[in-house]
N, C-alpha and C positions, 0 to 999 in steps of 0.2 A: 448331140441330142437332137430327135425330130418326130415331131408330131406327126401322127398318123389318125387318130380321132380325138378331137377336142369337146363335143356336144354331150350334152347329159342327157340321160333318162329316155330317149328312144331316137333314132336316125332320122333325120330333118334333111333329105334332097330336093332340090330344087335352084332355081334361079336366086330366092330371095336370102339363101346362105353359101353361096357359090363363093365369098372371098374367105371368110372364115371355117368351111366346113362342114358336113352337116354327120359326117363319122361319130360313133360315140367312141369312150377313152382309149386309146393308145397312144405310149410313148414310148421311142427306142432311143435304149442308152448304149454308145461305143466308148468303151473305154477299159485300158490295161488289158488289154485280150478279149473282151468280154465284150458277147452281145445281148444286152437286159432289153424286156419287154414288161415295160408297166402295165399291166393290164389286155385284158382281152377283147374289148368290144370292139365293132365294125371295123375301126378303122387295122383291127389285125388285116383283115383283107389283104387289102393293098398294098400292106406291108409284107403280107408273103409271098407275094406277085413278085415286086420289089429283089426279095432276098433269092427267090428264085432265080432270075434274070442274071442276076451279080454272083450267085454260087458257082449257077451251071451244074458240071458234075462235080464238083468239090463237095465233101459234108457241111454241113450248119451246125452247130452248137451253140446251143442260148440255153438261156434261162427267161422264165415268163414268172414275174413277180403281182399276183392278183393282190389289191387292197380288200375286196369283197365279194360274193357270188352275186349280188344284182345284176339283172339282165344285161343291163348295156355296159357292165366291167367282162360280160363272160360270153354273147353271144354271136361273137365273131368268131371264136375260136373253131366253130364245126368245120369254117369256110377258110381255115389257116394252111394255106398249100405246102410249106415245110414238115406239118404234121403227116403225111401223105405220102414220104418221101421216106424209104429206107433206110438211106444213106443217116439222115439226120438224127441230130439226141436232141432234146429237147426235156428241161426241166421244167414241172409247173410247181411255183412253191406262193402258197398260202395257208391264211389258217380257217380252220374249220367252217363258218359261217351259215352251216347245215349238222342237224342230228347226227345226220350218216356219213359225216365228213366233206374233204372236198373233191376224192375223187368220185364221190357219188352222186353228189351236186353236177359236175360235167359229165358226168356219163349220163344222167338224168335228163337236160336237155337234148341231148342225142339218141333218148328211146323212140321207139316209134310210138302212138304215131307224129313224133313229132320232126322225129330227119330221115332221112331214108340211111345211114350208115351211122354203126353205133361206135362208140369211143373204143373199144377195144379190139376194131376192125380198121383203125390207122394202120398205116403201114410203119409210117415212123417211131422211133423209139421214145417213146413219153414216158417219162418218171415224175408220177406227181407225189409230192412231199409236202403234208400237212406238219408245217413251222409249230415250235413248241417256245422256242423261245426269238423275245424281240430283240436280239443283238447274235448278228453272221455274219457269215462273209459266202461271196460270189467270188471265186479266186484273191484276189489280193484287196478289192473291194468290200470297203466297210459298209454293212447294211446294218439299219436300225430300222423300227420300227414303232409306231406310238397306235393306240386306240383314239378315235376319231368320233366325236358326238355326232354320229347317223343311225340310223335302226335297223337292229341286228349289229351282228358284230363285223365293222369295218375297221381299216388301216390306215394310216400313211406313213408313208416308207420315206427316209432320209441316207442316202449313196454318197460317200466319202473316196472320190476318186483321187489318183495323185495330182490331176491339172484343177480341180475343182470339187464341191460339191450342192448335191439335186435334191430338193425335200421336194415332194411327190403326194400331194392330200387332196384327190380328187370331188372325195364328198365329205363334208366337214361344215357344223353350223357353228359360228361360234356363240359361247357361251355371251347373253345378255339377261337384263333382268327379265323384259318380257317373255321369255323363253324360260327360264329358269323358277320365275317368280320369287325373285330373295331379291335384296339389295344388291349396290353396284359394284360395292367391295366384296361381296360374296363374287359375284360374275365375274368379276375383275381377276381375282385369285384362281378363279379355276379352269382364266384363260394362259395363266402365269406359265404352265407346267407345258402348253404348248407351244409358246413364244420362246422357252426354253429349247424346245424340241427343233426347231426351225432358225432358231438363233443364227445369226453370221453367215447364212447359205448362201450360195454366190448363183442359186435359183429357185425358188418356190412358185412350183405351180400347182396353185390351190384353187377349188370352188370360188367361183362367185356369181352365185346364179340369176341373184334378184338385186334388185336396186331394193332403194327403203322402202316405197308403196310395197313392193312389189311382195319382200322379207312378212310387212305386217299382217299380211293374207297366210301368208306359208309357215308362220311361229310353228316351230316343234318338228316342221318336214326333215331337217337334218341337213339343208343348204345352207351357203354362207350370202351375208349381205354384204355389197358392197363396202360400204363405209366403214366398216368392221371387220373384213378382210384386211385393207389397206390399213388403217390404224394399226392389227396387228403384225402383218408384216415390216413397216416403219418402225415400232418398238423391239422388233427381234433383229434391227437391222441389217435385213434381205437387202441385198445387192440389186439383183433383176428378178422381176415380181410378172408374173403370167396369172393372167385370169382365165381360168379354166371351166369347165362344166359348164358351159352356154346352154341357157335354158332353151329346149325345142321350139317353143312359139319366139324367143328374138332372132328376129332377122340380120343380117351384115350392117343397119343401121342403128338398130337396137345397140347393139355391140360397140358400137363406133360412142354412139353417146356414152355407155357406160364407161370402156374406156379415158373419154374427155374428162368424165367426171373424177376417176380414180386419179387420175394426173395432176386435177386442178386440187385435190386434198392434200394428195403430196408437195404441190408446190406452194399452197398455203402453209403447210405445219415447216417449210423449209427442208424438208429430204432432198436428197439425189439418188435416192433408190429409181432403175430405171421399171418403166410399166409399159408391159405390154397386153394386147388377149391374144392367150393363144390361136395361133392359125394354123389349117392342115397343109403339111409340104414345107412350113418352116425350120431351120435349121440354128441350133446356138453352139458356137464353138465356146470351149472351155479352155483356156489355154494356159492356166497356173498365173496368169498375171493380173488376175481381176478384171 
């Protein structure tokens, strides 16, 4: 598994995100034959650079699994140099998250005048496949998928490999009362069905965009708070925990706090769940041994 954009909500370059990142969501999964691409945003870029370099003239064959059509899940894709390429096949499979589906949604950002070359002017072989149901397979690869409390309709995808498995929930609030406005055992229960979903993963990399000030501004946005990330991941007992979707305005320092902080809950309530924030260029091997 490797990170290729970890940032939410719009591309953040510069000096003051230069260790963590400033690419929005992509991740690339190898495994059993199979090359998965979580999502489409910026950091597809460099990832098709990447795949280029190491194919040469060999084909490519992936699969590109989108959680949602928001901009920074889908607008790297125009700038994805394997699409571009004859030789390659390429699946994009999500579900609908537009009237007109989703291959009208990427062709949409590619009209003019918004790109100079339209979606059906790749050269490479695209097959997009609007998913009908949340249980598939990618070759031998178990895919699930659960609906995600964001706006509109979002995903997060759970990959059941032979050495491992990757729950994948890039934008995801969780349920609290202030968000909810019921009691706690109400919130509590309708975070049950998630904890479920992500249960025993040997990696979740979910949202966690705000610290608590930060969450009690943003109630209803459809991001995760810290402190309620990490509780739920400790109850689903996740192995290695990534915090994901770095909000645009934190910096590699912002980060670094948040971080301290997610560790220091952990090691109060007694876990050995390990914690990390996602980084771009980082790598996690899976190797069947935990």
């Amino acid at each position: 598994m490797k990170f290729w954009g970890v940032r939410g909500s719009i591309p953040t370059p510069g000096p003051a995100t230069v260790y963590y990142g400033g690419n929005t969501s992509c991740v690339e999964i190898r495994a059993d034959g199979e090359l998965i691409v979580l999502d489409a945003g910026t950091g597809i870029r460099p990832l098709g650079l990447s795949l280029a370099e190491e194919f040469k003239t060999e084909p490519i064959n992936l699969s590109v699994l989108l959680t949602h059509a928001h901009w920074d899940h889908i607008q790297g894709f125009p700038f994805f140099l394997p699409a571009y390429q004859a030789k390659n096949h390429l699946r994009v499979l999500g579900f609908e998250g537009a009237r007109l589906g989703l291959a009208s949604t990427l062709a949409g950002q590619m009209e003019s005048p918004y790109f100079p070359i339209g979606l059906n002017e790749m050269p490479g072989n695209i097959h997009i496949e609007e998913l009908q149901s949340f249980d598939f397979k990618i070759g031998s690869i178990h895919v699930q998928a659960c609906a995600t409390n964001h706006p509109g309709l979002a995903v997060g995808y759970r990959l059941t490999t032979s050495t491992g498995s990757i729950a994948y929930i890039p934008d995801n609030e969780p349920f609290t009362p202030a968000q909810t406005g019921s009691s706690p055992q109400i919130s509590e229960a309708r975070n049950l069905k998630f904890i479920e979903f992500v249960h025993d993963t040997d990696v979740l990399i979910i949202d966690s965009q705000y610290d608590c000030e930060e969450y009690n501004a943003h109630i209803g946005w459809g991001h995760g708070c810290l402190d309620e990330v990490v509780k739920i991941a400790m109850a689903a007992r996740v192995k290695h925990l990534f915090l994901f979707h770095h909000d645009p305005s934190h910096d590699d320092a912002k980060v670094n706090t948040m971080l301290a902080r997610a560790r220091h809950l952990s090691t109060l309530a007694g876990s050995a769940m390990k914690i990390n924030a996602a980084r771009e260029g980082e790598e996690v091997l899976l190797d069947g041994k935990g």
